[in-house]
C-alpha positions in Angstrom: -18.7 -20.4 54.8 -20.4 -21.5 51.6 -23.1 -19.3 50.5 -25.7 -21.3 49.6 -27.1 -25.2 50.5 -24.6 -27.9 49.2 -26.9 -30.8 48.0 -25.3 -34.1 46.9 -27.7 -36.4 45.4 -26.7 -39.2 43.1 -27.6 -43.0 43.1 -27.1 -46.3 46.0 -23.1 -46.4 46.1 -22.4 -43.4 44.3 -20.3 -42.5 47.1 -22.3 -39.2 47.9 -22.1 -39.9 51.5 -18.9 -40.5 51.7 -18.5 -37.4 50.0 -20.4 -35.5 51.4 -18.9 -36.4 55.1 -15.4 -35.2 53.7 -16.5 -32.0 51.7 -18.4 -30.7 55.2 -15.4 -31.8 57.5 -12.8 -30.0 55.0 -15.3 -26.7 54.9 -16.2 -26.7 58.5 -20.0 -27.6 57.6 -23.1 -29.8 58.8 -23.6 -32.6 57.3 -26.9 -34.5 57.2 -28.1 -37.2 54.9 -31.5 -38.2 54.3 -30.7 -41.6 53.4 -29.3 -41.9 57.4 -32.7 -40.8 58.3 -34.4 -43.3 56.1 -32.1 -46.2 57.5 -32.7 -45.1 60.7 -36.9 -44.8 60.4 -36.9 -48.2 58.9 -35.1 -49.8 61.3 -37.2 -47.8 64.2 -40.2 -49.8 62.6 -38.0 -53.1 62.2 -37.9 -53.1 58.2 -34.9 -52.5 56.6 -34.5 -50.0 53.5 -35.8 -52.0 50.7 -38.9 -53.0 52.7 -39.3 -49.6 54.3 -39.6 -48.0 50.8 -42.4 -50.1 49.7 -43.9 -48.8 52.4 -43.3 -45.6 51.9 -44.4 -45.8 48.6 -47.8 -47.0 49.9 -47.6 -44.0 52.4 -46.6 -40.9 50.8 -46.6 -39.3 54.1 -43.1 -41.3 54.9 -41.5 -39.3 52.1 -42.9 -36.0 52.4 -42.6 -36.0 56.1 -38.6 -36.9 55.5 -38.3 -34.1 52.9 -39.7 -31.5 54.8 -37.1 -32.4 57.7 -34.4 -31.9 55.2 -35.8 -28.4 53.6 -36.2 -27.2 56.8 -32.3 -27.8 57.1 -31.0 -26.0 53.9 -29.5 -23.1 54.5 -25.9 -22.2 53.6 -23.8 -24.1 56.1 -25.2 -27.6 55.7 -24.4 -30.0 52.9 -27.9 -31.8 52.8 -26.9 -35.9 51.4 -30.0 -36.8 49.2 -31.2 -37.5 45.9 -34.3 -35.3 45.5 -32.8 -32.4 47.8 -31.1 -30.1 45.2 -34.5 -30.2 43.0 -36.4 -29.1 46.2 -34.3 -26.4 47.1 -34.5 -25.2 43.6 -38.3 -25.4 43.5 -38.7 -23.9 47.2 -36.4 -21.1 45.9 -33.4 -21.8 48.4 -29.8 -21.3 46.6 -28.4 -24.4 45.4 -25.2 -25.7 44.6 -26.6 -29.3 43.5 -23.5 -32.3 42.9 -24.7 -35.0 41.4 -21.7 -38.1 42.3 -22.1 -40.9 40.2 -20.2 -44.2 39.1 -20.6 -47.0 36.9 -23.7 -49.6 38.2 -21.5 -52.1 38.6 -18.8 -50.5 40.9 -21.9 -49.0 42.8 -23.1 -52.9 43.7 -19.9 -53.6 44.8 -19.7 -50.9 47.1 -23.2 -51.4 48.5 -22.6 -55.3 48.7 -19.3 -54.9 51.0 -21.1 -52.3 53.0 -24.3 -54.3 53.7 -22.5 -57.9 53.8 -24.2 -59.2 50.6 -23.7 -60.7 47.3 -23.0 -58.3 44.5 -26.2 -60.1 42.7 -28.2 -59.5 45.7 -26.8 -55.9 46.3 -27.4 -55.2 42.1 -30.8 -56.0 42.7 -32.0 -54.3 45.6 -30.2 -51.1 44.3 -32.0 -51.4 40.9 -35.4 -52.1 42.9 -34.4 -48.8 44.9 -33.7 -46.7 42.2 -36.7 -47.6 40.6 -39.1 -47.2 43.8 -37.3 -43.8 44.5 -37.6 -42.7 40.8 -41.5 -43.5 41.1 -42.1 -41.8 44.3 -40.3 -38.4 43.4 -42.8 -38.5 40.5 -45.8 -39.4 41.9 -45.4 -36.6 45.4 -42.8 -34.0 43.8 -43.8 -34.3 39.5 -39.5 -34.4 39.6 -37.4 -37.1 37.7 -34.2 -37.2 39.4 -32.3 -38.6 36.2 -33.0 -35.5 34.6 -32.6 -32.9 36.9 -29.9 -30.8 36.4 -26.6 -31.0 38.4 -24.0 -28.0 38.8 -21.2 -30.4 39.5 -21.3 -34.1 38.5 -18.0 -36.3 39.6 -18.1 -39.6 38.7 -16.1 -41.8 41.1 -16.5 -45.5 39.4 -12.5 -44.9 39.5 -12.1 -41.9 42.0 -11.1 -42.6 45.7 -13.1 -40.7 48.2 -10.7 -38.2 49.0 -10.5 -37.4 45.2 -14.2 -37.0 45.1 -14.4 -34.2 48.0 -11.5 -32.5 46.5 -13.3 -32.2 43.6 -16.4 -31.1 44.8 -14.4 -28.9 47.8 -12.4 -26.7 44.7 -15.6 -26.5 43.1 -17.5 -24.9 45.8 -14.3 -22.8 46.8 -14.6 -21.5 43.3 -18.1 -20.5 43.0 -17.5 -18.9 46.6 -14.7 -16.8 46.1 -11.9 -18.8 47.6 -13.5 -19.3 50.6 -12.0 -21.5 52.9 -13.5 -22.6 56.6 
């Protein structure tokens, strides 16, 4: 087992879910992803995500509410999917390994467009309006800019197939463990 919280943050389309499935699958861990839970609550209240966080940024207690759900998860065994989680385990004190996944904008709005059946313009936009909506809420509740915290892994996967990505992030955390394996 891993010794500390895997936390994968990184933007819409990154592929940090995708990822982050594999690398807990291949290590025998629990994965859960904050973004799931976010789809999930907005669609429990018949929005979906882009409305839902306008809402939440009207109603911190959305946010904080989901955050707390997900810190009360990290411990070593769980690879916790979300962009703000590796700074909160680091401010709560809970060891970290934070991956940050990224890939070019572009790439990532193709990705989201095929996965939510809309136009790459459409997709492009809604991811930029996320992004910015999530960047002002960590601010606001948490005083953290996600663009600046600091990863122990990034992998880029603008060119990287999903297996590749894991594998990365799978021999990194095999590394910093010791060689262990599941």
């Amino acid at each position: 087992m891993i010794g500390r919280v895997v936390a994968l943050g990184g933007p819409p389309g990154s592929g940090k879910s995708t990822a982050g499935r594999r690398v807990a699958e291949a290590l025998g861990l629990t994965f859960v992803s904050a973004g799931q839970v976010f789809r999930e609550e907005a669609a429990a209240r018949g929005m979906d995500v882009e409305a839902f966080g306008g809402y939440a940024e009207a109603h911190p207690e959305v946010d904080r509410t989901l955050d707390e759900r997900m810190q009360g998860l990290a411990r070593p065994g769980i690879v916790l999917d979300g962009r703000v989680q590796g700074a909160l385990c680091r401010r709560h004190g809970t060891p970290v390994y934070a991956v940050l996944v990224v890939a070019d904008e572009t790439v990532r709005a193709e990705r989201v467009a095929g996965r939510d059946h809309q136009s790459v313009a459409e997709a492009l936009a809604r991811m930029r309006s996320r992004v910015e909506g999530e960047r002002r809420r960590y601010r606001s509740l948490y005083g953290i800019d996600v663009d600046h915290e600091p990863a122990d892994l990034t992998v880029d996967s603008t060119q990287l197939p999903p297996d590749r990505v894991a594998g990365r992030i799978v021999e990194f955390l095999r590394a910093q463990d010791g060689g262990v394996s599941p």
